[in-house]
C-alpha positions as CSV (number, residue, x, y, z in Angstrom):
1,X,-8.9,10.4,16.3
2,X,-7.0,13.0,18.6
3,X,-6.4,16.6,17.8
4,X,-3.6,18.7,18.5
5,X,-2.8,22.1,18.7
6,X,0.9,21.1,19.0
7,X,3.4,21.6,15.8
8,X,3.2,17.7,14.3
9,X,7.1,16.9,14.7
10,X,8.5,13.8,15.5
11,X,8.7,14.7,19.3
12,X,5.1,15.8,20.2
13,X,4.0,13.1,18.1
14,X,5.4,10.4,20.5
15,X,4.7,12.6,23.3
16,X,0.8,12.2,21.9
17,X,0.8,8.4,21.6
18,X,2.3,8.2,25.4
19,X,-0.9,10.1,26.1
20,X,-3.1,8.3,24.0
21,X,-1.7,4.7,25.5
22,X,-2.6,6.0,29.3
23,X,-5.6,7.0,28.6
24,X,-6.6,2.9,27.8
25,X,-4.0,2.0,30.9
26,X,-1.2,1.0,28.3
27,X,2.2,1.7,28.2
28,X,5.0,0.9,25.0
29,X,6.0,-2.3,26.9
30,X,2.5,-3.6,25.9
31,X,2.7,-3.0,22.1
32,X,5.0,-4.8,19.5
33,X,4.0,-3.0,16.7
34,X,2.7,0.9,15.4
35,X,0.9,1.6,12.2
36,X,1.8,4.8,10.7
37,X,2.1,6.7,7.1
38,X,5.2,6.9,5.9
39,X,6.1,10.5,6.3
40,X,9.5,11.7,7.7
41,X,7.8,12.7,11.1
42,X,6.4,9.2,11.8
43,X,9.3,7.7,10.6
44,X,11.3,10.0,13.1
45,X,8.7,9.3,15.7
46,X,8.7,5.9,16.2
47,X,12.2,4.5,15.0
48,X,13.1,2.9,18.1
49,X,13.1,-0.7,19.3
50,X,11.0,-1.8,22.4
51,X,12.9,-4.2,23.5
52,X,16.7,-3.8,25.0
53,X,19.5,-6.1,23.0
54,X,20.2,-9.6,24.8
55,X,23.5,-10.3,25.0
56,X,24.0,-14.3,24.6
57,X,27.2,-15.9,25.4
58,X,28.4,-18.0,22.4
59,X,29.2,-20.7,24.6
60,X,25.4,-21.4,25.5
61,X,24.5,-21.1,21.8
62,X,23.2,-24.8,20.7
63,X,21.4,-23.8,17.4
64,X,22.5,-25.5,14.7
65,X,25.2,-24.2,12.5
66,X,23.7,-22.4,9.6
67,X,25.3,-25.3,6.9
68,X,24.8,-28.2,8.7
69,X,21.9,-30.1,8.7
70,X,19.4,-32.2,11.0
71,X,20.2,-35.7,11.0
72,X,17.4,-38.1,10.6
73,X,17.7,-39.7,13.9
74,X,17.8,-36.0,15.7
75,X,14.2,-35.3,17.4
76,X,12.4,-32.5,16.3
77,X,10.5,-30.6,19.3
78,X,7.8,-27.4,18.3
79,X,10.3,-24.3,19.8
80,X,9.1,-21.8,22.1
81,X,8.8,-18.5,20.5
82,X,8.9,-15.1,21.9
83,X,6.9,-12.7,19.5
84,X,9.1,-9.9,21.0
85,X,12.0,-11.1,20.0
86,X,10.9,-12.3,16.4
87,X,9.0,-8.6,15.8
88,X,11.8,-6.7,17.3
89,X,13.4,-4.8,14.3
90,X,11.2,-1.8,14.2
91,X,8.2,-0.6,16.4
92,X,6.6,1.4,13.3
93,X,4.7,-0.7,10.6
94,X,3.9,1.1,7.5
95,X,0.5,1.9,6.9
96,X,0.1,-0.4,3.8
97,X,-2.6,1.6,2.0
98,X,-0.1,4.3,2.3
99,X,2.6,2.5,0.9
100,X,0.1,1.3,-1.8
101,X,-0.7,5.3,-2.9
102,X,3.2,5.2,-3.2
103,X,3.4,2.7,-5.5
104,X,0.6,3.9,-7.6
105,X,2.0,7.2,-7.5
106,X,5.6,5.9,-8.1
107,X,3.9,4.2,-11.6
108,X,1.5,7.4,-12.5
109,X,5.0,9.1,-13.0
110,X,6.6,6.1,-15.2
111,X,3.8,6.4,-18.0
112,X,4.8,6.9,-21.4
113,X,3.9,10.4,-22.4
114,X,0.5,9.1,-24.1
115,X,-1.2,7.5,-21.2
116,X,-0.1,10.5,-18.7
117,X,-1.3,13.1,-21.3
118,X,-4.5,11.1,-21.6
119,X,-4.9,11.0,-17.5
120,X,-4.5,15.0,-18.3
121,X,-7.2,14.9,-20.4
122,X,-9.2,13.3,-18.2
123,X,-8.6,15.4,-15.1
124,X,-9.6,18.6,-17.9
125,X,-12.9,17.2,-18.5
126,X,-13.9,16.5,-14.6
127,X,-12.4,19.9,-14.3
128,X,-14.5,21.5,-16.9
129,X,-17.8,19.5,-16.2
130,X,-17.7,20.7,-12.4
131,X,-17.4,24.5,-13.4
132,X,-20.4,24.4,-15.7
133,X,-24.1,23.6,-14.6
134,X,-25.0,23.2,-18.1
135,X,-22.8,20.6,-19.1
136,X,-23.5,18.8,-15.7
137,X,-27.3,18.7,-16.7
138,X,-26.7,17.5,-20.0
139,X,-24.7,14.6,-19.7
140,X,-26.1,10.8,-18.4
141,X,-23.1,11.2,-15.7
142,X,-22.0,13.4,-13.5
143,X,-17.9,13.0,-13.3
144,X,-16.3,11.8,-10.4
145,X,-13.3,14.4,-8.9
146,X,-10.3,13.0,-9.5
147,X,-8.4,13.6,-5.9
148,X,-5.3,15.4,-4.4
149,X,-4.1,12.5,-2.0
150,X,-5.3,9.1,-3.0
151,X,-4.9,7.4,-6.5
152,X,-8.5,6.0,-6.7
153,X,-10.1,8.6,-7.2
154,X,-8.0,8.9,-10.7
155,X,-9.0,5.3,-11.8
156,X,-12.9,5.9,-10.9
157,X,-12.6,8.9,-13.4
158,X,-10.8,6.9,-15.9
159,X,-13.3,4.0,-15.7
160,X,-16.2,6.9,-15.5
161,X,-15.1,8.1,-18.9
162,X,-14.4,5.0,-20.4
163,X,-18.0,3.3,-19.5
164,X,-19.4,6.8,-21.0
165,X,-17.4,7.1,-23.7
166,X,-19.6,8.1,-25.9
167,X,-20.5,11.3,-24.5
168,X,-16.9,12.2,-23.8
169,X,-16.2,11.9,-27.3
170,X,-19.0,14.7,-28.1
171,X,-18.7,16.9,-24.5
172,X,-15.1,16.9,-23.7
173,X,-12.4,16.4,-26.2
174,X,-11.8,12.8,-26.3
175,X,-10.8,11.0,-30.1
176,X,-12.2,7.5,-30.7
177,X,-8.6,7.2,-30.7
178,X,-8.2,7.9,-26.8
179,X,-10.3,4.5,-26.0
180,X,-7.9,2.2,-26.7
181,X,-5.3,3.4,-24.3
182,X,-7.5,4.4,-22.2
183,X,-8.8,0.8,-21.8
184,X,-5.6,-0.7,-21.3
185,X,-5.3,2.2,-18.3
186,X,-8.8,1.2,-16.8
187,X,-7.4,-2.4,-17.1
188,X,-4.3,-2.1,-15.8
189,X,-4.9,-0.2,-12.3
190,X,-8.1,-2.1,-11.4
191,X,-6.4,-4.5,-9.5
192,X,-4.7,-2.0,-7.8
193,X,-7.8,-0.3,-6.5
194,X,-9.2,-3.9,-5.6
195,X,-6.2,-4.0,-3.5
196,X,-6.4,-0.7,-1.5
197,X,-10.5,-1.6,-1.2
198,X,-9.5,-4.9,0.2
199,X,-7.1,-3.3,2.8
200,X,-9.1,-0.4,3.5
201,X,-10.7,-2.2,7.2
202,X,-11.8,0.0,10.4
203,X,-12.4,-3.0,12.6
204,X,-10.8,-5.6,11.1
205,X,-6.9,-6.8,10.6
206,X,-6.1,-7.1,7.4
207,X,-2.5,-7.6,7.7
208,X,-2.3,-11.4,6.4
209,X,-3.6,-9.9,2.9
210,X,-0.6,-8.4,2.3
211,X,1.4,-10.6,0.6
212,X,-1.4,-12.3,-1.5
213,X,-2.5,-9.3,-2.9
214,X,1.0,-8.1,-3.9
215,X,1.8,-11.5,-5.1
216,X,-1.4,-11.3,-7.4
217,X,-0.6,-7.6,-8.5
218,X,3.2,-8.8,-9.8
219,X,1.7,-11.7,-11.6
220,X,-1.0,-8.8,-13.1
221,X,2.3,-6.8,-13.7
222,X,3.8,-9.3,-15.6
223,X,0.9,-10.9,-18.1
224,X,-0.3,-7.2,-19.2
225,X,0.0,-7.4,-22.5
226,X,-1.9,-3.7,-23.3
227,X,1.2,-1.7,-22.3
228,X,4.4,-1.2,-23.0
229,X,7.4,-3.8,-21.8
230,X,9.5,-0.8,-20.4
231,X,6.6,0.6,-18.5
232,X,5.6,-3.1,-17.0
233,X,9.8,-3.3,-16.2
234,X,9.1,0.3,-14.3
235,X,6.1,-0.7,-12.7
236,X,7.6,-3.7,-11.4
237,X,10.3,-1.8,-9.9
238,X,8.2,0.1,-8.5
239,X,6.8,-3.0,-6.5
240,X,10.4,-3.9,-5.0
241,X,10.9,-0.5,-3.8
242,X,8.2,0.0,-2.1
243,X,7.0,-3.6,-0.9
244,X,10.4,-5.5,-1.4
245,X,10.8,-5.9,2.4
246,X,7.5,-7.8,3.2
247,X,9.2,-11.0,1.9
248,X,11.6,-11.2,4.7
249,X,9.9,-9.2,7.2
250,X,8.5,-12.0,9.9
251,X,5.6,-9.8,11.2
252,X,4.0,-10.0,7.6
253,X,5.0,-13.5,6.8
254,X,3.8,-14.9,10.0
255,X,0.5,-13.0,9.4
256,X,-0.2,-15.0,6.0
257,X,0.9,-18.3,7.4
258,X,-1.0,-18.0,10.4
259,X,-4.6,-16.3,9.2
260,X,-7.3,-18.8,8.9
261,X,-8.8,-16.7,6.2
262,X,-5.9,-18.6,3.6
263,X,-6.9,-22.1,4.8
């Protein structure tokens, strides 16, 4: 991690990174892709190619027409491959945890007005138990904060409150009535905090994860059968907008075909 002093626009930001790259005796020709969050600065900072446009004259073009096929008696040959062309539509990556907060976020706001109300409640009672020493020393469990930035912290209060539910009932508010829905809430994000604790990696790539785990949260998406159809049809929405391009983005795809972790 490097600080700067310097106002964090899209400028010094890439003026940064040049710095950063000399340092390790690296320049942008050495790099295919960045990883970055996804706000407007990054996005800004890094949204140009690496690689200068090849101009190919159609008359040396002998790939095969796109509707017409390979005849049986046509030989097949592996194809050499440069990686800079195939990765060559974008230098920044999206941080997928990011994205992932996104998403969660994105479905957070498409709750029916019971669960949100319910994620209020819960948010009151960490609230309440944090500004009072007395209720902290009385009850089996001390309340996790629920977080400003990142989503899990949210769920591990929900799943706090719903594993203790007893004691919320009688310190902070909660109905017998609230465990139901609060259940189906516990139950429907967990996989979604597997997913960002199965990404979350300091030293090791976990790029070819991507798709699986998306593919296993649509399929959760789908069978829920504790909430509502119009907030499953939001949620999955919510998916395509904000992961709809890994299935034709090659850097991903390659990454799950290729990792020895799926074979």
């Amino acid at each position: 991690m490097l600080h700067t002093c310097q106002l964090h626009n899209a400028a010094n930001t890439r003026a940064k990174f040049g710095e950063v790259l000399s340092v390790y005796g690296m320049n942008e020709d050495d790099l295919f892709k960045v990883v970055s969050d996804n706000a407007s600065t990054m996005k800004k900072a890094f949204a140009v190619k690496l690689w200068e446009e090849d101009q190919t004259d159609d008359e040396n073009d002998t790939s095969v027409p796109e509707n017409e096929e390979i005849g049986d008696q046509d030989e097949v040959q592996d194809m050499e491959v440069e990686l800079g062309d195939v990765f060559e539509e974008s230098l920044r990556l999206p941080c997928s945890i990011h994205t992932l907060q996104l998403l969660v976020k994105d479905i957070i706001a498409a709750m029916p007005p019971r669960y949100r109300n319910l994620l209020v409640k819960c948010k009151l009672a960490a609230k309440k138990q944090h500004m009072s020493q007395k209720l902290t020393e009385v009850v089996t469990k001390v309340l996790p904060e629920h977080g400003t930035t990142r989503w899990n912290g949210q769920y591990t209060l929900m799943k706090c409150i719903l594993d203790h539910f007893e004691e919320a009932v009688q310190y902070f508010n909660f109905t017998e009535s609230d465990r139901a829905p609060l259940a189906a809430l516990v139950k429907f994000f967990a996989p979604f905090f597997k997913t960002t604790k199965a990404w979350e990696a300091d030293k090791v790539a976990t790029i070819h994860n991507v798709i699986p785990f998306l593919l296993v949260l649509e399929r959760h998406i789908v069978s829920s059968v504790e909430v509502p159809a119009d907030f499953k049809n939001l949620a999955l929405a919510a998916l395509e907008k904000r992961f709809g391009m890994v299935t034709h983005d090659p850097f991903y795809l390659s990454a799950t075909i290729l990792s020895a972790h799926g074979k």
